[in-house]
C-alpha positions in Angstrom: 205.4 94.7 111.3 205.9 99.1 112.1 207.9 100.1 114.5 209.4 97.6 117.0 208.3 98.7 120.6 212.1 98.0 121.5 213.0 100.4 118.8 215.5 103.4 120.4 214.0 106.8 119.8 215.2 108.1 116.5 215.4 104.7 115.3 212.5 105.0 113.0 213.5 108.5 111.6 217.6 107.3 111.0 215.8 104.1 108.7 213.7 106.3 107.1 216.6 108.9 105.9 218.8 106.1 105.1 216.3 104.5 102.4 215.9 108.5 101.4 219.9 108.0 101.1 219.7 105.3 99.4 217.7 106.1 96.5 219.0 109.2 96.0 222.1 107.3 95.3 220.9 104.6 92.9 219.4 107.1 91.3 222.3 109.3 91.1 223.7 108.7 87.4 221.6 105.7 86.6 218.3 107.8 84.6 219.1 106.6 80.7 217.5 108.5 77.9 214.4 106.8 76.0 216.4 105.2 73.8 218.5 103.4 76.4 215.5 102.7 79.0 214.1 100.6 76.2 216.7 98.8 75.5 216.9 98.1 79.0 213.3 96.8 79.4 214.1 94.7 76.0 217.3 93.3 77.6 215.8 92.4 81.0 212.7 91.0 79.3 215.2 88.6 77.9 216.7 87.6 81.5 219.5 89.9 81.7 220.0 90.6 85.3 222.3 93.5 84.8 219.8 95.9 82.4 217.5 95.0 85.4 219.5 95.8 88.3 219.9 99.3 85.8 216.4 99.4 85.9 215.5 98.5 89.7 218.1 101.3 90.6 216.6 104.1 88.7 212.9 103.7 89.6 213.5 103.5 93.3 212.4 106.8 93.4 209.5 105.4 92.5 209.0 102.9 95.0 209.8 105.9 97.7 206.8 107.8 96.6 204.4 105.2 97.2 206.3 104.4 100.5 205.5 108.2 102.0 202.1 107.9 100.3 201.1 104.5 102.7 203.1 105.8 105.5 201.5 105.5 108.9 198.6 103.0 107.8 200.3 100.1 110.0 203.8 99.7 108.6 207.0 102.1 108.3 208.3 103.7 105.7 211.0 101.4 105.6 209.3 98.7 105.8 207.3 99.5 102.8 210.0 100.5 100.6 211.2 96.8 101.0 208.0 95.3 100.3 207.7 98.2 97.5 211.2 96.9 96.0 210.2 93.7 95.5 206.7 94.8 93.5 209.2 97.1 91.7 211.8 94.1 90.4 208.6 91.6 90.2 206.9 94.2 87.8 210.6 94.5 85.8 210.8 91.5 85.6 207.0 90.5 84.3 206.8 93.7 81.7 207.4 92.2 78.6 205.0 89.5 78.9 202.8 91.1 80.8 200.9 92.4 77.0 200.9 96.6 78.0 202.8 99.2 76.5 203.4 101.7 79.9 206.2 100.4 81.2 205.8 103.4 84.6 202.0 102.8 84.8 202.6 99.0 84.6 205.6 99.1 87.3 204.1 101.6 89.6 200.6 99.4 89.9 203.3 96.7 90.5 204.9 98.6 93.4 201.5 100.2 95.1 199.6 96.4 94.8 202.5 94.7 96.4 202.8 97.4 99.6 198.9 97.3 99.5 199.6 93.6 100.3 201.7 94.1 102.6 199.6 96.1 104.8 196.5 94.0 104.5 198.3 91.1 105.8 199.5 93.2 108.4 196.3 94.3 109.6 194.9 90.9 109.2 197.7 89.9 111.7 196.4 93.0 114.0 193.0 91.4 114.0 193.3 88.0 114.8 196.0 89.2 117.8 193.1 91.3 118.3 190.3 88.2 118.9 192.6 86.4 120.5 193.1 88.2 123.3 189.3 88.4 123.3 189.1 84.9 123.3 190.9 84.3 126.2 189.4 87.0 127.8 186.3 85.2 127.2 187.8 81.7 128.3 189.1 83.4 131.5 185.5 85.0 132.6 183.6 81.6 131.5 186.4 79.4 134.0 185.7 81.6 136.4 181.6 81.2 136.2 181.5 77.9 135.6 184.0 77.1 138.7 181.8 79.2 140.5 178.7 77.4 139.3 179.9 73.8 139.4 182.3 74.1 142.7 184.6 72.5 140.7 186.8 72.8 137.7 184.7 72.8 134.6 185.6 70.0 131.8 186.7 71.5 128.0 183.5 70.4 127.2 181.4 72.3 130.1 183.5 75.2 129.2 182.6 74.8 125.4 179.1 74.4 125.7 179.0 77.5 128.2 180.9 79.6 125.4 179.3 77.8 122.3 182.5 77.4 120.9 183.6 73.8 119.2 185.6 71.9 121.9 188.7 71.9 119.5 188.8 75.8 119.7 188.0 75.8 123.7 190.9 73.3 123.8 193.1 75.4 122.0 192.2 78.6 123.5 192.4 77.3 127.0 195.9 75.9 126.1 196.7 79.5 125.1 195.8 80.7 128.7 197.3 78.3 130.5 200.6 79.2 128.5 199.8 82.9 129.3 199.7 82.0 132.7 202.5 80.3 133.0 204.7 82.9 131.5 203.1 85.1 134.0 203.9 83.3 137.2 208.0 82.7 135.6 208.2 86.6 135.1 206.8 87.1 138.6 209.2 84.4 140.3 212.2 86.2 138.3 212.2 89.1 140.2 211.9 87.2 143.6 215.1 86.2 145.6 214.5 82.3 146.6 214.5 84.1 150.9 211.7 86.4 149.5 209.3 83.3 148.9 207.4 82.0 151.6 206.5 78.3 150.4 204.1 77.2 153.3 201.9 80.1 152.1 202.7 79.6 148.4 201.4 75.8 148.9 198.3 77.3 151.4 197.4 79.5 148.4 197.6 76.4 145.5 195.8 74.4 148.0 192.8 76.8 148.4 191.7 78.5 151.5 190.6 75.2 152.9 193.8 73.5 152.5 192.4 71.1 149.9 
């Protein structure tokens, strides 16, 4: 996830003050003595939904702090106050079976593990966008020296035994280009008026330099 590369300028900073804004206001009025905390984790132990939305609202602050503390490591702060909510109503909601006796340490493990999950799985996503594009990169540059080589177009299975790649993945990869591609040439076309195109040449250039 992070910030969206369509995202207006301030965009990121406005989301950020408004969770700020937001837990300062669940928190505002909803921190209960001892007494009443534990009846609170006793009462949502037992499934009451209202001693845990008490609960979820006065330990956002919580979930904030592990926010700024992951901030900048491949997902906004927003982003992981979300993720960080759901560890924090998760963890309320798992307390009293859960066997321990610190309700905070137990809740804010809760919150950091879930956000921690988060950003692995972001960065996992990072990676494999990561070798694809090296992939194809690779497809491309093995096309290109085995058309070379050959004369001709290569086979999937040419092409996979040039890359030592299974033919399933060269199949899947090449289907990946060839979609690449064929975005490319609808963005180019886009921007051309229908006078601008010159389709003798167009069909020259398909056909190859011999016309073939």
């Amino acid at each position: 996830m992070g910030s969206s590369p369509n995202q207006e300028p301030g965009q990121e900073g406005s989301e950020e003050q408004r969770v700020e804004d937001l837990t300062a206001a669940a928190g505002r009025g909803n921190q209960p003595d001892a007494a009443e905390h534990q009846r609170l984790i006793e009462a949502a132990g037992r499934g009451d939904q209202d001693a845990r939305d008490s609960l979820t609202n006065a330990h956002l602050d919580w979930v904030l702090s592990a926010a700024r503390e992951r901030a900048d490591r491949g997902l906004s702060q927003s982003d992981l106050f979300q993720e960080g909510t759901i560890g924090l109503m998760e963890a309320i909601e798992n307390f009293p079976r859960s066997g321990g006796s610190d309700f905070e340490s137990f809740v804010r493990e809760q919150v950091g593990r879930h956000m921690d999950q988060a950003l692995g799985d972001e960065q996992k996503a990072v990676d494999d966008s990561r070798l694809l594009v090296q992939a194809a990169h690779d497809y491309v540059e093995a096309e290109i020296s085995a058309r070379r080589e050959l004369g001709r177009a290569p086979s999937n299975l040419e092409l996979a035994a040039k890359l030592e790649w299974t033919s399933q993945r060269t199949e899947e990869i090449g289907q990946m280009v060839a979609e690449a591609r064929r975005r490319h040439d609808e963005e180019i076309l886009q921007y051309l008026e229908a006078e601008d195109i010159d389709l003798n040449t167009l069909i020259d250039d398909q056909n190859g330099p011999d016309g073939k």
